[in-house]
N, C-alpha and C positions, 0 to 999 in steps of 0.2 A: 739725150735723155734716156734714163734706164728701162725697161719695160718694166720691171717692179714699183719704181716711182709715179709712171705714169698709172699705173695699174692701179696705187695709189689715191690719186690724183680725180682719176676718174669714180671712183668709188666714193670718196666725201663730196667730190661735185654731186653725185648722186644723189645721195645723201640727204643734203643741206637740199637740192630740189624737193627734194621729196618731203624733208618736213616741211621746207616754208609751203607748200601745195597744201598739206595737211593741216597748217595751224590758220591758214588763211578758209580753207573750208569751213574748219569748227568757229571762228569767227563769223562769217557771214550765214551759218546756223545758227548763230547767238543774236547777230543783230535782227535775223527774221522773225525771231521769238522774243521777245520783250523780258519776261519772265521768269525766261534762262537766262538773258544775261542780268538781270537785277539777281538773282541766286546767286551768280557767280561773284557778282562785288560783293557779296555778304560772304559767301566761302572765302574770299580774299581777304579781306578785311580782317573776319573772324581767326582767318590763320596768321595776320599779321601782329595781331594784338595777344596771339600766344606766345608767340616767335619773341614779341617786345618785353612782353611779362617776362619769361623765361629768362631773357637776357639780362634783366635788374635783376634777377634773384640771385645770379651769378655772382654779380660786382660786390 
């Protein structure tokens, strides 16, 4: 194996630890608060039903 592939290699391994460390934090900050996470299925939601509007106006 090439030192540039591994070098690579080791870099998105990195990476990919490091957000799933990070999205798993901000999760278990959301399920500690109630609140935050009810906001957040409304900011989801909210932006899903834009995304869906949008997309019929297209067609």
């Amino acid at each position: 194996m090439q030192t540039k592939q591994l070098g690579w290699y080791l870099i998105f391994g990195g990476l990919i630890i490091f957000i799933i460390k990070f999205i798993g934090a901000i999760f278990s900050f959301i399920a500690g608060h109630p609140i935050l996470g009810l906001a957040f299925i409304a900011i989801v939601a909210g932006a899903g039903l834009l995304l869906y509007d949008m997309s019929k106006k297209e067609a």
